[in-house]
mmCIF file of the N, C-alpha and C atoms, coordinates in Angstrom:
data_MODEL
# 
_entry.id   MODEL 
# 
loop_
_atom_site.group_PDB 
_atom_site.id 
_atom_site.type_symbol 
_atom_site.label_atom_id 
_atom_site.label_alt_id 
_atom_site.label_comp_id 
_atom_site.label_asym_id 
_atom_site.label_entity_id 
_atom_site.label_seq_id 
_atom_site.pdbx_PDB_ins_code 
_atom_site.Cartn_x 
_atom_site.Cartn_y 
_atom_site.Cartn_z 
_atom_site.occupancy 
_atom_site.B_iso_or_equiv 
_atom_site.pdbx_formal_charge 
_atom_site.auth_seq_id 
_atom_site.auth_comp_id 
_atom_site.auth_asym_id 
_atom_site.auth_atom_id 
_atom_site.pdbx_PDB_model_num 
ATOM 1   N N  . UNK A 1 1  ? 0.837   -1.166 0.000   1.00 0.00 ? 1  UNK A N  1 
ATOM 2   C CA . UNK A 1 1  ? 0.000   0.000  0.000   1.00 0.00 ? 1  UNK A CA 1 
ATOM 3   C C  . UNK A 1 1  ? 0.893   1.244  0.000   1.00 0.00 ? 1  UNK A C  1 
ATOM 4   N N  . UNK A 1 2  ? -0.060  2.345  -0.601  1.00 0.00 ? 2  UNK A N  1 
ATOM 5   C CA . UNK A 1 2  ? 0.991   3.738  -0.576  1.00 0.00 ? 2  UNK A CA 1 
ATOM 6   C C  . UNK A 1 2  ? 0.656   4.565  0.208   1.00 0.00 ? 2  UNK A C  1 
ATOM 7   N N  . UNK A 1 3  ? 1.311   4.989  0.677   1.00 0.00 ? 3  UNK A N  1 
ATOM 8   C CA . UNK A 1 3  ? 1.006   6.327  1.464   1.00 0.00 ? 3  UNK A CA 1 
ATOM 9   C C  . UNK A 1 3  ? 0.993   7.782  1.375   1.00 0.00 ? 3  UNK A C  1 
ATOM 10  N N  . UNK A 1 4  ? 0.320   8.618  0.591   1.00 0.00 ? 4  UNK A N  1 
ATOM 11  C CA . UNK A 1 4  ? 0.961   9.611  0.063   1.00 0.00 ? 4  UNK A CA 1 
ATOM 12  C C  . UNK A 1 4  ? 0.780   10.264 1.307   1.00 0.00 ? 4  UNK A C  1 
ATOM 13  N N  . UNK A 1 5  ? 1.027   12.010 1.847   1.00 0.00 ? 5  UNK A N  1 
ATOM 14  C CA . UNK A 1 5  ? 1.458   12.491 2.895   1.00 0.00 ? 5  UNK A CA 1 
ATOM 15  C C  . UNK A 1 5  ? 1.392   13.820 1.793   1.00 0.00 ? 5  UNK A C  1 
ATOM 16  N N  . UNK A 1 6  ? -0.119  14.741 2.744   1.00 0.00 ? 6  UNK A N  1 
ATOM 17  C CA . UNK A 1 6  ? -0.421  15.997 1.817   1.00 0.00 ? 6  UNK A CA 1 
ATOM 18  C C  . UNK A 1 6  ? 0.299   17.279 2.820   1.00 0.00 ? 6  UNK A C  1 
ATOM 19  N N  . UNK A 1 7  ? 1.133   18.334 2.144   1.00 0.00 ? 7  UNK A N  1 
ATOM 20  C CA . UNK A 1 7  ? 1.385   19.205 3.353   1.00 0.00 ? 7  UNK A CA 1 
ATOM 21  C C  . UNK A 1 7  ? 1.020   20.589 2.442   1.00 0.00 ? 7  UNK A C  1 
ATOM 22  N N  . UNK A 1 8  ? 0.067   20.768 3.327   1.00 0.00 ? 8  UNK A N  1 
ATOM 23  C CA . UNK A 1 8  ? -0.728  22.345 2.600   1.00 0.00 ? 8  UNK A CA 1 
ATOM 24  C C  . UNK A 1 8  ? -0.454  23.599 4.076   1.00 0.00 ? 8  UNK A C  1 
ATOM 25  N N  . UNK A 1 9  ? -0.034  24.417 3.161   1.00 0.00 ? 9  UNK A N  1 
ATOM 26  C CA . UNK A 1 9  ? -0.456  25.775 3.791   1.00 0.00 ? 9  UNK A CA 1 
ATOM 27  C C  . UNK A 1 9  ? -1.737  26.175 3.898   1.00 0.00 ? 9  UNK A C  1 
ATOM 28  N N  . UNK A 1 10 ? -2.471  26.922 4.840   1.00 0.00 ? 10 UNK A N  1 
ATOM 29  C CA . UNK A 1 10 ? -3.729  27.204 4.333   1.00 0.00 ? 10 UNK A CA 1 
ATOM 30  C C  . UNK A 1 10 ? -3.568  28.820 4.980   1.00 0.00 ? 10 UNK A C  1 
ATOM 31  N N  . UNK A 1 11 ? -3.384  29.902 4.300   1.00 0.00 ? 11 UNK A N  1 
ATOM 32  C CA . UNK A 1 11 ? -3.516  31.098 4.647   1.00 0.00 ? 11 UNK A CA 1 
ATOM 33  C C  . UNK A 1 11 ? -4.689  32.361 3.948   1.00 0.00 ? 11 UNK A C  1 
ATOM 34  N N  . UNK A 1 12 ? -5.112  33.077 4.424   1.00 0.00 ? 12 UNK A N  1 
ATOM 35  C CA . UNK A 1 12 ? -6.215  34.169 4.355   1.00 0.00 ? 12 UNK A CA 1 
ATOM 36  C C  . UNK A 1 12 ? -5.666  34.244 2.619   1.00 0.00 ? 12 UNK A C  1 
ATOM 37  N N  . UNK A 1 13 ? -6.645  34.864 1.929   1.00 0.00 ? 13 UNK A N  1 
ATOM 38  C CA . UNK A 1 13 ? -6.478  35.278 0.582   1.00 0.00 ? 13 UNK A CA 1 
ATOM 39  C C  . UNK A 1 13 ? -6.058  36.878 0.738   1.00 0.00 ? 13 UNK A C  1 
ATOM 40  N N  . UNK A 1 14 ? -4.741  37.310 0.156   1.00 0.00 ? 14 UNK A N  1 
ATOM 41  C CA . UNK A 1 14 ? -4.750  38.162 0.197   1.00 0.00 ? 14 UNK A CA 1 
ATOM 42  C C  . UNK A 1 14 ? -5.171  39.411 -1.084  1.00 0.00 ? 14 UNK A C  1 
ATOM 43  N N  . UNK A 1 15 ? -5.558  40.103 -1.113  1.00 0.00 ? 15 UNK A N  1 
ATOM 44  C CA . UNK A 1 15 ? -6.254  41.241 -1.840  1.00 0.00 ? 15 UNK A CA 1 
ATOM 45  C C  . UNK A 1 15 ? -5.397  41.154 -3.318  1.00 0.00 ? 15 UNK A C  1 
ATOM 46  N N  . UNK A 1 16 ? -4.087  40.888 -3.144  1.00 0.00 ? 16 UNK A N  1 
ATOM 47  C CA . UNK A 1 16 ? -3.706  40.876 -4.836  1.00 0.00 ? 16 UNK A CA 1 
ATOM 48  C C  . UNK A 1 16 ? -2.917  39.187 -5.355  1.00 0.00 ? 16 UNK A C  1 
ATOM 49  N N  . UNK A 1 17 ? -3.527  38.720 -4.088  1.00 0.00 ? 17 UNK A N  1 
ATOM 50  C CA . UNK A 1 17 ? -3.995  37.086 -5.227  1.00 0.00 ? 17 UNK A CA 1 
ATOM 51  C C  . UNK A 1 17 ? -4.657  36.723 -6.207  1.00 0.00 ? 17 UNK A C  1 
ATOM 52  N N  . UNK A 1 18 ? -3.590  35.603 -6.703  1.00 0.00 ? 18 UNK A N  1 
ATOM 53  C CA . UNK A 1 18 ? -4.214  35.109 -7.913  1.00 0.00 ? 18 UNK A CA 1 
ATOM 54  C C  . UNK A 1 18 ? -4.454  33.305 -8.211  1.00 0.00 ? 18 UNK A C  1 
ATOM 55  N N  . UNK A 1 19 ? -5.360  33.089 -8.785  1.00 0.00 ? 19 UNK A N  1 
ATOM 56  C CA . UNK A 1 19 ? -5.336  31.927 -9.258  1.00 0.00 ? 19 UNK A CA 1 
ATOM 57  C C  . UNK A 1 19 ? -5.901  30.628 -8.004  1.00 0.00 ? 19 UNK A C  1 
ATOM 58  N N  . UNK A 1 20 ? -5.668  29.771 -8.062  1.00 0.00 ? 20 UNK A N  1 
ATOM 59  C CA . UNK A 1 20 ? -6.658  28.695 -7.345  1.00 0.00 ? 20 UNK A CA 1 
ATOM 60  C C  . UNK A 1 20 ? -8.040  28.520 -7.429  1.00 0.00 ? 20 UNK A C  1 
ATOM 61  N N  . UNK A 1 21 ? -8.961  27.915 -6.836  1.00 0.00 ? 21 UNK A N  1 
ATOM 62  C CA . UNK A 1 21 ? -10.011 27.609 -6.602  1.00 0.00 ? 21 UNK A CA 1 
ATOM 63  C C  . UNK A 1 21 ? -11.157 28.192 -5.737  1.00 0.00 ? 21 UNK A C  1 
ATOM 64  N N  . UNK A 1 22 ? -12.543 28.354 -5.969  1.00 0.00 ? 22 UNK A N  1 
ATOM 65  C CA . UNK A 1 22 ? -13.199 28.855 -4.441  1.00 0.00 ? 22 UNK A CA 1 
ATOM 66  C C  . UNK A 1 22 ? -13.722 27.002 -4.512  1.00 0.00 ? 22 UNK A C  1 
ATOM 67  N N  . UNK A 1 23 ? -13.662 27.064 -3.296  1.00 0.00 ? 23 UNK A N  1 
ATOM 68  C CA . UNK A 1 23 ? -13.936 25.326 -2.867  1.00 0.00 ? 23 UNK A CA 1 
ATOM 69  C C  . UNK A 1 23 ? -15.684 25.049 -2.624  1.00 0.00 ? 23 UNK A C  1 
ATOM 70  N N  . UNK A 1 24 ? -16.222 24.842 -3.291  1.00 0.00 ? 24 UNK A N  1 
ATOM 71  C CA . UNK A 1 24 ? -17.845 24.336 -3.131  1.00 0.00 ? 24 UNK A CA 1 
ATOM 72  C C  . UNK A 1 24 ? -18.321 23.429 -2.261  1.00 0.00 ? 24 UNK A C  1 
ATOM 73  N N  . UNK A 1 25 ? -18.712 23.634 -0.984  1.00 0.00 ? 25 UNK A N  1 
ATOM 74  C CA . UNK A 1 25 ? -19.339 22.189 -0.374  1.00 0.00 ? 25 UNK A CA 1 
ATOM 75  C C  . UNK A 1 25 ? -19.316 21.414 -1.019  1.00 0.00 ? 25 UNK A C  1 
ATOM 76  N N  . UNK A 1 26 ? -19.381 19.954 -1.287  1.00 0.00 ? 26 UNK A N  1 
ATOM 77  C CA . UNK A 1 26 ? -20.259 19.216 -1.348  1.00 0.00 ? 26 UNK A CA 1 
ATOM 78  C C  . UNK A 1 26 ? -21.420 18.645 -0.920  1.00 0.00 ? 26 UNK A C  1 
ATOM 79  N N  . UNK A 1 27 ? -22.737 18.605 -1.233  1.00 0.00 ? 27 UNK A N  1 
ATOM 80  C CA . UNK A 1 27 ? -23.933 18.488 -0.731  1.00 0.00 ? 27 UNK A CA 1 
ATOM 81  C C  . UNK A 1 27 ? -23.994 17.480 0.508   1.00 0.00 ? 27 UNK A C  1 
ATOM 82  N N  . UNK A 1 28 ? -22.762 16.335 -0.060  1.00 0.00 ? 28 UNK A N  1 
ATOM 83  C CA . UNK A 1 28 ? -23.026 14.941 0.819   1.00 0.00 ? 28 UNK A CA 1 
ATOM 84  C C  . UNK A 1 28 ? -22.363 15.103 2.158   1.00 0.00 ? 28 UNK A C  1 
ATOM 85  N N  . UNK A 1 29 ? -21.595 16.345 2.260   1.00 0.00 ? 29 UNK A N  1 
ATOM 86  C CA . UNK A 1 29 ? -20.819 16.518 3.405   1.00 0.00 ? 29 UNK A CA 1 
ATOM 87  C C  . UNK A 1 29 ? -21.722 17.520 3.938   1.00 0.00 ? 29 UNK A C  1 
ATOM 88  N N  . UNK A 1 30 ? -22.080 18.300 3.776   1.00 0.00 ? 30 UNK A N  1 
ATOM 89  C CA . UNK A 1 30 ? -23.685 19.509 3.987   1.00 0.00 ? 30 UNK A CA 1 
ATOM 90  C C  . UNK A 1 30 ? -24.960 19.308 3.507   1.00 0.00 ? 30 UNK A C  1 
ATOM 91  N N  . UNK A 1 31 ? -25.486 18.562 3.987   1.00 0.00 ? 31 UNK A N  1 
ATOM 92  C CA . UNK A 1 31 ? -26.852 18.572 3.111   1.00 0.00 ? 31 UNK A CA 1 
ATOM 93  C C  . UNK A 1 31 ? -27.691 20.131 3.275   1.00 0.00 ? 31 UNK A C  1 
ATOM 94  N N  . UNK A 1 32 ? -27.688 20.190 4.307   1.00 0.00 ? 32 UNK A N  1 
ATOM 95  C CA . UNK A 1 32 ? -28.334 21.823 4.479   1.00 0.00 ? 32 UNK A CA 1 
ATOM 96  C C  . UNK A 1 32 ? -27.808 22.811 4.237   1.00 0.00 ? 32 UNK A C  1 
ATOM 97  N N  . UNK A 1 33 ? -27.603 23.652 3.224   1.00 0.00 ? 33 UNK A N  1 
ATOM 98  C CA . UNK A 1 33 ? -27.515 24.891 3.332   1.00 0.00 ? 33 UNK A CA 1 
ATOM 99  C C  . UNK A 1 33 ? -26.842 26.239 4.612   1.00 0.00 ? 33 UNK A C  1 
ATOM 100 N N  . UNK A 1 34 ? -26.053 26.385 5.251   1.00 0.00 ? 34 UNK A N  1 
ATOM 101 C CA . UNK A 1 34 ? -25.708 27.320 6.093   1.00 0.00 ? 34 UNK A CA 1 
ATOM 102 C C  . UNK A 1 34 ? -26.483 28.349 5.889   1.00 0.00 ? 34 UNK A C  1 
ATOM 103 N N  . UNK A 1 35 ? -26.819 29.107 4.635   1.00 0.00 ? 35 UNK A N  1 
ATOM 104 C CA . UNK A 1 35 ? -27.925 30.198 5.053   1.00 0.00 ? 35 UNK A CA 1 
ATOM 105 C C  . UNK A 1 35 ? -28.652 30.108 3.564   1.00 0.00 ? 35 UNK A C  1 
ATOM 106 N N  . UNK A 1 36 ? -29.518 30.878 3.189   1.00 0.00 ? 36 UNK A N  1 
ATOM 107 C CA . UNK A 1 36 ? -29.959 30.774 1.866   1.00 0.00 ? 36 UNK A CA 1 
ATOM 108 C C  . UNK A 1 36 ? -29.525 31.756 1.059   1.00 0.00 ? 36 UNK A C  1 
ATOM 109 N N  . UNK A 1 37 ? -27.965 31.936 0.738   1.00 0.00 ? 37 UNK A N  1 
ATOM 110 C CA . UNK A 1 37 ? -27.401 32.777 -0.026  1.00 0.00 ? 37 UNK A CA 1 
ATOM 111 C C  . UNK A 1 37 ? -26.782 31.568 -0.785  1.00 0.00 ? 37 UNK A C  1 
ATOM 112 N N  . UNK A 1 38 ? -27.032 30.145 -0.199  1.00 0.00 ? 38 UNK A N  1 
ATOM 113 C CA . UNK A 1 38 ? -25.980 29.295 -1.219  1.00 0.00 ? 38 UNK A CA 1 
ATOM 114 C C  . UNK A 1 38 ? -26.774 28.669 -1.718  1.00 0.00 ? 38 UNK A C  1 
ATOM 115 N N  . UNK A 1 39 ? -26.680 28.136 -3.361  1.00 0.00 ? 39 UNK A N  1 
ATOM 116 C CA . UNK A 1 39 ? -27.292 27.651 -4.218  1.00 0.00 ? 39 UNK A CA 1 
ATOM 117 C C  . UNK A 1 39 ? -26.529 26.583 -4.362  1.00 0.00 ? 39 UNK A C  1 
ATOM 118 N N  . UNK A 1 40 ? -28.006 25.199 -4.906  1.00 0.00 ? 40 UNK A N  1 
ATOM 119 C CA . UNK A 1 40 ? -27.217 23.972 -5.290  1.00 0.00 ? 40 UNK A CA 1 
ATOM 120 C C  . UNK A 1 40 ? -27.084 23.963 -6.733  1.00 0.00 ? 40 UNK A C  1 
ATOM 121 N N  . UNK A 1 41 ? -25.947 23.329 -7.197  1.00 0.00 ? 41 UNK A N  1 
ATOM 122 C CA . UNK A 1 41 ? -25.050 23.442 -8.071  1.00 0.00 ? 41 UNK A CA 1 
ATOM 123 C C  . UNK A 1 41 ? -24.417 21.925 -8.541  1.00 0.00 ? 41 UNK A C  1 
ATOM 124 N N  . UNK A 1 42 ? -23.820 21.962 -9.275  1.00 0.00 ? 42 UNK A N  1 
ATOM 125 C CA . UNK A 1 42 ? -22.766 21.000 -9.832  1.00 0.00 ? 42 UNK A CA 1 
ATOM 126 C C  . UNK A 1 42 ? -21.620 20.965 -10.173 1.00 0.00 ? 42 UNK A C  1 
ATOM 127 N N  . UNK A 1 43 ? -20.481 20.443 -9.345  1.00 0.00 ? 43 UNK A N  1 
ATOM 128 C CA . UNK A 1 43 ? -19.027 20.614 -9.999  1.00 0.00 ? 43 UNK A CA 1 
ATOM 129 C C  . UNK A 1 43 ? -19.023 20.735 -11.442 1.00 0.00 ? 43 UNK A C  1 
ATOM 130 N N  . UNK A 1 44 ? -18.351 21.369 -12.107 1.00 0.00 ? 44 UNK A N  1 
ATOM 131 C CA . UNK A 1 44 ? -17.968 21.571 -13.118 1.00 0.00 ? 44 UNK A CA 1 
ATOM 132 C C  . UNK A 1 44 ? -16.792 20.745 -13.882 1.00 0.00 ? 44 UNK A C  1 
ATOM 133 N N  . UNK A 1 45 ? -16.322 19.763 -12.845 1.00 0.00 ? 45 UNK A N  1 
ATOM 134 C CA . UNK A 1 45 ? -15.510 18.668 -13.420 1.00 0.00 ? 45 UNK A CA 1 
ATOM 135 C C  . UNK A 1 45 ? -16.120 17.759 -13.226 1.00 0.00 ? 45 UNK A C  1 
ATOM 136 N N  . UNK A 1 46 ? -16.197 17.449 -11.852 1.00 0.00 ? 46 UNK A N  1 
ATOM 137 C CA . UNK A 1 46 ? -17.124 16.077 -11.633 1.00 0.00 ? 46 UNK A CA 1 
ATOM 138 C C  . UNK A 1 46 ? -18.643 15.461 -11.733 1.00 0.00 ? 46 UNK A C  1 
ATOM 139 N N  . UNK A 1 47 ? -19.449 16.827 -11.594 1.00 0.00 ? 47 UNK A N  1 
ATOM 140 C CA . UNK A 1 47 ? -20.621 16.905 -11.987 1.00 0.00 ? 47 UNK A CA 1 
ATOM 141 C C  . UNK A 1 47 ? -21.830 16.275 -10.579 1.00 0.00 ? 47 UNK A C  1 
ATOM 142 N N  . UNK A 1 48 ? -20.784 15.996 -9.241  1.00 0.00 ? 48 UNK A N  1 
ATOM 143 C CA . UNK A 1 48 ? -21.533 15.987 -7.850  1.00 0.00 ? 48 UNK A CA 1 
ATOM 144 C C  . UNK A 1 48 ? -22.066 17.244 -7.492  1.00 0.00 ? 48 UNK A C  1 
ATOM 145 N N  . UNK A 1 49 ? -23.014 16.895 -6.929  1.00 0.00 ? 49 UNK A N  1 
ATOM 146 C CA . UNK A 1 49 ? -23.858 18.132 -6.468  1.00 0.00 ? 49 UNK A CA 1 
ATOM 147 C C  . UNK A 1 49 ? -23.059 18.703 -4.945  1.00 0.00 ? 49 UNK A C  1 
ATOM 148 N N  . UNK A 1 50 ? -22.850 20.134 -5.503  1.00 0.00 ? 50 UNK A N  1 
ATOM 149 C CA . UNK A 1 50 ? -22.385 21.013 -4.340  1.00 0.00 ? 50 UNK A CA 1 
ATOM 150 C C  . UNK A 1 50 ? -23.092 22.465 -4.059  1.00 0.00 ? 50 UNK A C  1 
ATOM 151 N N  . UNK A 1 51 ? -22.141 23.178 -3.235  1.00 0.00 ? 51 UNK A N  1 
ATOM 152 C CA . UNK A 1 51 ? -23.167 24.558 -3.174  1.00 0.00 ? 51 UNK A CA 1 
ATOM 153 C C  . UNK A 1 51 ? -22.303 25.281 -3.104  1.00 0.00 ? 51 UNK A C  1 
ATOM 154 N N  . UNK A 1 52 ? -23.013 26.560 -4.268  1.00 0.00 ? 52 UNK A N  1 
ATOM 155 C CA . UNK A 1 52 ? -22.268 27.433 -4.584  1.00 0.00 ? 52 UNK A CA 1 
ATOM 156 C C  . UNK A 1 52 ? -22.433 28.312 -4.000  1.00 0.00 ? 52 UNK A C  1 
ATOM 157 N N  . UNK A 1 53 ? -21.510 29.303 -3.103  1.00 0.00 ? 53 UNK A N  1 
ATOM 158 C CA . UNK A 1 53 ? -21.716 30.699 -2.580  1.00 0.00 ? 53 UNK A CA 1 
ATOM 159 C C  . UNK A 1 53 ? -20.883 31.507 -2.808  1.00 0.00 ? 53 UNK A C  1 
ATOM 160 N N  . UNK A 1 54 ? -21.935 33.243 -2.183  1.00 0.00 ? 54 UNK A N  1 
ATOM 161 C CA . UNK A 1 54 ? -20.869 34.406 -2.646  1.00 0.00 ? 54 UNK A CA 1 
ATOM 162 C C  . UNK A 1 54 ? -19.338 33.771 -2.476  1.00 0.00 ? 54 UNK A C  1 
ATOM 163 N N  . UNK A 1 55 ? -19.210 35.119 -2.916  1.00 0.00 ? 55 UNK A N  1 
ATOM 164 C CA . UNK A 1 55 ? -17.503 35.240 -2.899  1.00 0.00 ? 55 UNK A CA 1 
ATOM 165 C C  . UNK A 1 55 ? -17.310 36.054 -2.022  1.00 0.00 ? 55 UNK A C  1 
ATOM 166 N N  . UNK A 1 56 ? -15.996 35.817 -1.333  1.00 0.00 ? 56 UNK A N  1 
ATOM 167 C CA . UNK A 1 56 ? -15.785 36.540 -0.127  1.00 0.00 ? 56 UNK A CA 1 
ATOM 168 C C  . UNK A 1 56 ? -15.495 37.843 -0.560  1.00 0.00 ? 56 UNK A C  1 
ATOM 169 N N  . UNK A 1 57 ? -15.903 38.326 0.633   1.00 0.00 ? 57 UNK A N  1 
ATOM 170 C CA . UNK A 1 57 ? -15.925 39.665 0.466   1.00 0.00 ? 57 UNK A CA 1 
ATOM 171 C C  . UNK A 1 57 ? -14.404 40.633 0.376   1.00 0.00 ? 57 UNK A C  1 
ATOM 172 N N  . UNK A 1 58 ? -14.589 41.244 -0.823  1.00 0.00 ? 58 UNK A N  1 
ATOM 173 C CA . UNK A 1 58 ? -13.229 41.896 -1.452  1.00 0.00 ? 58 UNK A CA 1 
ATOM 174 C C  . UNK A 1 58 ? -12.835 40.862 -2.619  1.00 0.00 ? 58 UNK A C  1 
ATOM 175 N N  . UNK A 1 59 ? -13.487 39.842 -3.143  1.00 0.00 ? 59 UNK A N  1 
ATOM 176 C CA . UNK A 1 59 ? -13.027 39.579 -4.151  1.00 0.00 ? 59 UNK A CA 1 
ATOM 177 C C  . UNK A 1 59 ? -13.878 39.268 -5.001  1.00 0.00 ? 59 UNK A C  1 
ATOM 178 N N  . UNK A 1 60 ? -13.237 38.993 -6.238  1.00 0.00 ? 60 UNK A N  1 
ATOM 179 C CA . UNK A 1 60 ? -13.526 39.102 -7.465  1.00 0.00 ? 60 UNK A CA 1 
ATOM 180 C C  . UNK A 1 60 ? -13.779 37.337 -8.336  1.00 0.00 ? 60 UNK A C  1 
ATOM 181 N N  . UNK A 1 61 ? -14.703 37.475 -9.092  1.00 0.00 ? 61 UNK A N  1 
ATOM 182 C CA . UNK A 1 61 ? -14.331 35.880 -9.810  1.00 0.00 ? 61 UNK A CA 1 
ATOM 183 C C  . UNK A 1 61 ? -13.089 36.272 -10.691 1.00 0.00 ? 61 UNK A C  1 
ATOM 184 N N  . UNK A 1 62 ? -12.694 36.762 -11.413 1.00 0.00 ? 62 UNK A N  1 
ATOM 185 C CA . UNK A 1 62 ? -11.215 36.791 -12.071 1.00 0.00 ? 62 UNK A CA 1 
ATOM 186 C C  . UNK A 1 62 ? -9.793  36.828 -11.135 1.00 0.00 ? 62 UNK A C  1 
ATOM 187 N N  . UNK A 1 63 ? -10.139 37.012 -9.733  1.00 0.00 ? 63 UNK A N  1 
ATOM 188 C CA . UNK A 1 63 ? -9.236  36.425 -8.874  1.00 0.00 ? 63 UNK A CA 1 
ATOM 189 C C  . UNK A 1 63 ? -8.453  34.767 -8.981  1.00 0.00 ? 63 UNK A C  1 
ATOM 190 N N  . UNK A 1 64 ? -9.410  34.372 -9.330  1.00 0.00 ? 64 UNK A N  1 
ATOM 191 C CA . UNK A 1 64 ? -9.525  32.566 -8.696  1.00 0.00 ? 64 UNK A CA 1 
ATOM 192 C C  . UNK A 1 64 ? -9.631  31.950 -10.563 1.00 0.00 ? 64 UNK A C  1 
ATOM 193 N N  . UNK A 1 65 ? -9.256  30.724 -10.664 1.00 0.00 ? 65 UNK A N  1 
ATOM 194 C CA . UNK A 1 65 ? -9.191  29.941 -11.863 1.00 0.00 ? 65 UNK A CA 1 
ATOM 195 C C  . UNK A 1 65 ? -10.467 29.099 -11.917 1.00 0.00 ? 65 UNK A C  1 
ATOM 196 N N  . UNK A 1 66 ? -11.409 29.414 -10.862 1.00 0.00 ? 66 UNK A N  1 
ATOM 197 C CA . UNK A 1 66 ? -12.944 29.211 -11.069 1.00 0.00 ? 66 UNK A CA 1 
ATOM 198 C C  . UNK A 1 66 ? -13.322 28.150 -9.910  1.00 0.00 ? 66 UNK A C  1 
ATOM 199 N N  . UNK A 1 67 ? -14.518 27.504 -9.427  1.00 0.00 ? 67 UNK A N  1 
ATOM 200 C CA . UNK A 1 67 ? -15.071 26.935 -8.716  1.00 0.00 ? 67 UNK A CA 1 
ATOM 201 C C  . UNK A 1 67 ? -15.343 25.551 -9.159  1.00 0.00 ? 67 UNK A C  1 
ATOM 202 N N  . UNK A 1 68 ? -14.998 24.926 -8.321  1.00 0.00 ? 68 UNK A N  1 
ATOM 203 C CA . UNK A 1 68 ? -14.596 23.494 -7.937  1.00 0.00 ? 68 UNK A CA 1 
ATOM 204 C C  . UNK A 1 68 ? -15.424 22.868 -6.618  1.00 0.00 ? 68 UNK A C  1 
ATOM 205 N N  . UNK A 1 69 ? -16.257 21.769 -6.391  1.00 0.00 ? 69 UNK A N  1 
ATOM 206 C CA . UNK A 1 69 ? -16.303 20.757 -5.439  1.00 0.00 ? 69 UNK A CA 1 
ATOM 207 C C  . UNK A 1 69 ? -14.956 21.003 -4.939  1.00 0.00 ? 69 UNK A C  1 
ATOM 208 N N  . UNK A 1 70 ? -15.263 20.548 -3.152  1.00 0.00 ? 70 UNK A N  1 
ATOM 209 C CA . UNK A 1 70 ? -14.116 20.566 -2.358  1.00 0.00 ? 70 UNK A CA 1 
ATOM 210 C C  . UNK A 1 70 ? -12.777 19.112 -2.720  1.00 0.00 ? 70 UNK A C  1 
ATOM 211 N N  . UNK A 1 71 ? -13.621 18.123 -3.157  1.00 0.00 ? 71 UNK A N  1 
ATOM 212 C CA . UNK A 1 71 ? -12.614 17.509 -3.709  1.00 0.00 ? 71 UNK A CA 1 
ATOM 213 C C  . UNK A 1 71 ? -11.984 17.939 -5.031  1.00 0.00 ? 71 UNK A C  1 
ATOM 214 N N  . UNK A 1 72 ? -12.379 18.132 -5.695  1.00 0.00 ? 72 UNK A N  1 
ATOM 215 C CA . UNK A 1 72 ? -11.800 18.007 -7.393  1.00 0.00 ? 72 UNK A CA 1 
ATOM 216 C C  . UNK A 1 72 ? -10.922 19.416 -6.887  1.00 0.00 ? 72 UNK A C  1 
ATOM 217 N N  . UNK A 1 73 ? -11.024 20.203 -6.321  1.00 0.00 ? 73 UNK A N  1 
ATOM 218 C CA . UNK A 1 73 ? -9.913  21.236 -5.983  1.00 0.00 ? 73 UNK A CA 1 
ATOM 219 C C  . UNK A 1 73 ? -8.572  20.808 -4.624  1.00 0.00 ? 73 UNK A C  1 
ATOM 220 N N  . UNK A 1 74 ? -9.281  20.201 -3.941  1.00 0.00 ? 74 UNK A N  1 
ATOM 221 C CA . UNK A 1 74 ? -8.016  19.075 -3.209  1.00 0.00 ? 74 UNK A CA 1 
ATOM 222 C C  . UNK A 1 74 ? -7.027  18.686 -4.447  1.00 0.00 ? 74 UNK A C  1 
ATOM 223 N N  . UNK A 1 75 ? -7.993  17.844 -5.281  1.00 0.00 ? 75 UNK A N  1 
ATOM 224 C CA . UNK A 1 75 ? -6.920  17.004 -6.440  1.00 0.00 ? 75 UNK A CA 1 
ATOM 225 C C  . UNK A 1 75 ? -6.302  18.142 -7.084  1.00 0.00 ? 75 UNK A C  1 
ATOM 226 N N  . UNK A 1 76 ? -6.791  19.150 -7.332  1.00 0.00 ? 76 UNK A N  1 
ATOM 227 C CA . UNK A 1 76 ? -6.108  19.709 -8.651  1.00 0.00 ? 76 UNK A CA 1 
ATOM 228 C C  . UNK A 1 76 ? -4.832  20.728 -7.728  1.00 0.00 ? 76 UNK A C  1 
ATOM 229 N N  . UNK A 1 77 ? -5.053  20.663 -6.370  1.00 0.00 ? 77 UNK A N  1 
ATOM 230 C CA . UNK A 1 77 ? -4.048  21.447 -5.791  1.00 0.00 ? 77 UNK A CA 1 
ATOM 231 C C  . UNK A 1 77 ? -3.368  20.078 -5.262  1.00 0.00 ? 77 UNK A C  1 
ATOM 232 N N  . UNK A 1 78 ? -3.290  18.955 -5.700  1.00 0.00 ? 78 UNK A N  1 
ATOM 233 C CA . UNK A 1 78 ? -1.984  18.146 -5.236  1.00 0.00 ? 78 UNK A CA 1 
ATOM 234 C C  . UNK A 1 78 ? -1.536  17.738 -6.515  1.00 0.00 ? 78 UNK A C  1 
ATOM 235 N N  . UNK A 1 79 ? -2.132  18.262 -7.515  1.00 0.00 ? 79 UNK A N  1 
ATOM 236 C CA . UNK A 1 79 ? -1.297  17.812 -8.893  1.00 0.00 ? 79 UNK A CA 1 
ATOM 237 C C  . UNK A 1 79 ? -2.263  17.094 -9.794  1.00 0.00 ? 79 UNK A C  1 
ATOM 238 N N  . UNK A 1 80 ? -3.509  17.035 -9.322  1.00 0.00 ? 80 UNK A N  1 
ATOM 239 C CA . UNK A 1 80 ? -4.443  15.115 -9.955  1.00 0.00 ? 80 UNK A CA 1 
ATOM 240 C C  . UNK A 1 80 ? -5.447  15.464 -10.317 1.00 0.00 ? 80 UNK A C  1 
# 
């Protein structure tokens, strides 16, 4: 068996970042909604149902390389 071993930074977005992901629930990990500003949706790679919400505040969608399920943006930030 393999073991891979993930080591992520996870720091605040700062104001003149670029590029990555906004990470989408997935429905199966939230079934409810946190408030009703988030809409259900579909990854755009994988096509599981997630939920899409604003964008944090101070940013922009041309910030980010677009919205992703919380997995398919795991993978694509370890390389996969």
């Amino acid at each position: 068996m393999t073991v891979r071993k993930m080591n992520v930074m996870i720091e605040p977005r700062n104001p003149t970042g670029r590029g990555g992901y906004l990470m989408m629930p997935l429905q199966a990990n939230v079934p409810v909604p946190s408030d009703d500003t988030w809409r259900l949706t579909n990854c755009p790679k994988c096509g599981r149902e997630c939920w899409s919400r604003p964008l944090p505040e101070g940013c922009t969608e041309d910030m980010f390389d677009g919205r992703l399920c919380t997995m398919c943006a795991l993978r694509a930030g370890m390389g996969n």
